[in-house]
C-alpha positions as CSV (number, residue, x, y, z in Angstrom):
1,X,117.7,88.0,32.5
2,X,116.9,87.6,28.2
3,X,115.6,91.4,27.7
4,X,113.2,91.2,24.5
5,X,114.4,93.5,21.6
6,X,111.7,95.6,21.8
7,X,109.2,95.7,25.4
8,X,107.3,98.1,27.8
9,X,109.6,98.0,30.5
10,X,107.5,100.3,33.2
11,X,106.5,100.5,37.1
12,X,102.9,99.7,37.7
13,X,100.1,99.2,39.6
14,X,97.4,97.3,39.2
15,X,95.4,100.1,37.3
16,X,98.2,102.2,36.7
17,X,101.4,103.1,35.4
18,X,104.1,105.7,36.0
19,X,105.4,107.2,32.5
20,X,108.1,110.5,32.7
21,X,108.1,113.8,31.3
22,X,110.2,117.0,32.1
23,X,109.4,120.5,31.8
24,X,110.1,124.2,32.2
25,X,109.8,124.8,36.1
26,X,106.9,127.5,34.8
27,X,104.9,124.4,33.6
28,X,106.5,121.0,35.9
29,X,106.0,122.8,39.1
30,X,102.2,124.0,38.7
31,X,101.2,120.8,37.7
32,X,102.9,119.5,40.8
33,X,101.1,121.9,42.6
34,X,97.9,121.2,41.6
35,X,98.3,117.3,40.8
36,X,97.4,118.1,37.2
37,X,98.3,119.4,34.0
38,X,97.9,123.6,34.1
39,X,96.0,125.8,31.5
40,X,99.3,126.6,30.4
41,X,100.5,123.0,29.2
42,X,99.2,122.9,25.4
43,X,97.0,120.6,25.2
44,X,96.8,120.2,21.4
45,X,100.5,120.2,21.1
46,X,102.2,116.4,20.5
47,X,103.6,115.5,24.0
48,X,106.2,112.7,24.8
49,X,105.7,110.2,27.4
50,X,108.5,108.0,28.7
51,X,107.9,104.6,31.1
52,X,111.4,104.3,31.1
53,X,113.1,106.5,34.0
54,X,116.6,106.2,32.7
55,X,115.7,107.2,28.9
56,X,114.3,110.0,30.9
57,X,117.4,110.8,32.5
58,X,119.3,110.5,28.4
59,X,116.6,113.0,27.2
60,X,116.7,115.8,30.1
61,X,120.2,115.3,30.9
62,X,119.3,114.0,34.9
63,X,116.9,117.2,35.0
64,X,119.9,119.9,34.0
65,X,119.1,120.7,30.2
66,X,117.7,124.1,29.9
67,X,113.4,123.3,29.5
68,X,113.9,120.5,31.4
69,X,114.5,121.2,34.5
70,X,111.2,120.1,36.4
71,X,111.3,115.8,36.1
72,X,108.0,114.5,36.7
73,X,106.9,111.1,37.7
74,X,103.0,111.4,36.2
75,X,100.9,108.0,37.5
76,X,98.2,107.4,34.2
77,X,95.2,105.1,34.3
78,X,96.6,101.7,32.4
79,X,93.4,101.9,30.7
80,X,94.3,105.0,29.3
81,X,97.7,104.1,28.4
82,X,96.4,101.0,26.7
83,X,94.4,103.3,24.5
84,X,97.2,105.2,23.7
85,X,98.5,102.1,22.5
86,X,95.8,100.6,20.7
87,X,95.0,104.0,18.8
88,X,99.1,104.5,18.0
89,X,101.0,104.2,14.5
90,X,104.8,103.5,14.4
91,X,106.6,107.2,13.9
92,X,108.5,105.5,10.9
93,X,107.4,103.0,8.2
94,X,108.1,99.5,8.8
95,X,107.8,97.1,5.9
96,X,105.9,94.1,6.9
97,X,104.4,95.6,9.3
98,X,102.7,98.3,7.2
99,X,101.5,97.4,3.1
100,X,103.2,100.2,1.9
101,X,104.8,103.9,2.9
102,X,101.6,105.6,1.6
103,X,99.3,103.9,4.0
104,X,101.5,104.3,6.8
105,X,101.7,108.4,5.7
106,X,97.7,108.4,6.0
107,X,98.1,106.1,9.1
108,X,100.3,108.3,11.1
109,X,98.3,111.5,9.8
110,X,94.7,110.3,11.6
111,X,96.8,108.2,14.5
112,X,96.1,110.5,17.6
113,X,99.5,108.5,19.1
114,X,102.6,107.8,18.0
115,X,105.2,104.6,18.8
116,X,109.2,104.7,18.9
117,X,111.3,102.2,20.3
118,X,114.3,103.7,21.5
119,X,117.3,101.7,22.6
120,X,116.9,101.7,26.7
121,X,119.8,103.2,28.5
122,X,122.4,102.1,31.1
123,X,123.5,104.2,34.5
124,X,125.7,106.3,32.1
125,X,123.2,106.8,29.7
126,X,124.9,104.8,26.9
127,X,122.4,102.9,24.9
128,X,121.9,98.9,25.5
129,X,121.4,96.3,23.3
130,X,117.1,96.3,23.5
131,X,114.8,98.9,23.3
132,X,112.1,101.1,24.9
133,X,108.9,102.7,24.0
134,X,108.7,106.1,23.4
135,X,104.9,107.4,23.3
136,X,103.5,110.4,21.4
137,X,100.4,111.8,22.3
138,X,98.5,114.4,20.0
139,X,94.9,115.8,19.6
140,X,92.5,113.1,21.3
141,X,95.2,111.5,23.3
142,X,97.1,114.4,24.7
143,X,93.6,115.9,26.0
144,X,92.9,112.7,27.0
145,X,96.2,111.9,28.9
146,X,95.4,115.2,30.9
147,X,92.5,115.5,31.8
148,X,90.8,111.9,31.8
149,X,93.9,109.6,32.2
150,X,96.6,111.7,34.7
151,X,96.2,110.2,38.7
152,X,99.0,112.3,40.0
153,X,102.1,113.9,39.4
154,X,105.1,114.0,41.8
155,X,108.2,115.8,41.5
156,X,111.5,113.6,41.1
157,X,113.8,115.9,39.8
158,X,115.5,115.3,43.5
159,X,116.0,111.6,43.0
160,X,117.2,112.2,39.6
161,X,120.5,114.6,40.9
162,X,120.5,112.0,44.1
163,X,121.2,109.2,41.5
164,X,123.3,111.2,39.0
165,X,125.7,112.1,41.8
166,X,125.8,108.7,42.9
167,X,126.7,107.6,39.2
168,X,129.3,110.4,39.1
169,X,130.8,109.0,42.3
170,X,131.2,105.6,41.1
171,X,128.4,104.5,43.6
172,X,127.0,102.0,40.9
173,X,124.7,99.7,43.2
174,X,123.6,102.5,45.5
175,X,122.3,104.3,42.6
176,X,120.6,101.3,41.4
177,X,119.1,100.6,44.1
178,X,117.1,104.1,44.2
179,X,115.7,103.6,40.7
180,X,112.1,102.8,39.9
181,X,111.3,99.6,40.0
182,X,110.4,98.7,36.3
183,X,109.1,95.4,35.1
184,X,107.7,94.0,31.7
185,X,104.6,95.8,31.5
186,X,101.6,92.9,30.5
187,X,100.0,93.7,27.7
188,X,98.3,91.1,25.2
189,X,100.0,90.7,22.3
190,X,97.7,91.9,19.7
191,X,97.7,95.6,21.4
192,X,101.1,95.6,19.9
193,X,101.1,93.7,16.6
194,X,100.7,97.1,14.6
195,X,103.9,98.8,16.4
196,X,106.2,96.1,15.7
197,X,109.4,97.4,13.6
């Protein structure tokens, strides 16, 4: 199937969608734990949130890069993560899509989110032809995202090293078939208009 260029590829519910993240085990396994964000997690730092699983797997290495060790599966309101969406400024200056690279600066300055499209990634992590969104959180949204927005949070680092020995083994549809299942996420076309590169 025609993959857009650039899309919300994501597994969801009907108010609610799964995004990734991966932490220290001192951070990822409290918030397990508890089934939310701990005291610890800095909640006015910017914090990335992935609904892709694989790009997940590119950025923490399949849960083995040293501060990523603890891969978390973290369910968010879809109202919350529309938001997120609506309040968000590309992290790079698009022409056309902004008037000009000083109102994008003052843009991304008071945005409390942040858009990248990243190109999505393949069993063996190597980038494909379309991309995936990336999505910063800071200030309002990051406190938001953890204390109003986060459902639950489970702990997948296991089906990350299941699949990633499966991959290393050669075991291509096995491992495919474990993945999250991720579909074009709906959203209505003007919540994205402003994130377009």
């Amino acid at each position: 199937m025609e993959q857009p260029q650039r899309g919300i590829r994501a597994a969801y519910a009907d108010t609610t969608i799964t995004v990734y993240q991966a932490y220290a085990p001192e951070i990822g396994l409290p918030a397990v734990r508890e089934g939310r964000f701990p005291a610890g997690w800095k909640r006015d730092r910017m914090t990335w949130i992935k609904p892709s699983f694989l790009w997940m797997m590119y950025r923490c290495g399949w849960g083995t890069k040293e501060g990523q060790e603890t891969v978390l599966a973290v369910e968010i309101s879809r109202d919350g993560f529309d938001w997120a969406l609506r309040h968000a400024c590309l992290s790079s200056y698009a022409r056309g899509t902004h008037p000009d690279r000083a109102t994008w600066q003052r843009q991304l300055k008071r945005a409390p989110a942040r858009v990248q499209w990243d190109p999505e990634r393949d069993l063996h992590l190597q980038p494909l032809p379309y991309r995936s969104l990336q999505l910063g959180l800071s200030g309002e949204a990051s406190r938001r995202y953890a204390d109003e927005w986060t459902i639950s949070i489970r702990y997948v680092t296991p089906l990350a090293h299941e699949i990633h020995a499966m991959v290393r083994g050669g075991e291509l549809d096995s491992a495919t078939r474990l993945l999250p299942e991720e579909r074009p996420y709906p959203v209505e076309d003007d919540l994205l208009a402003h994130l377009r590169e």
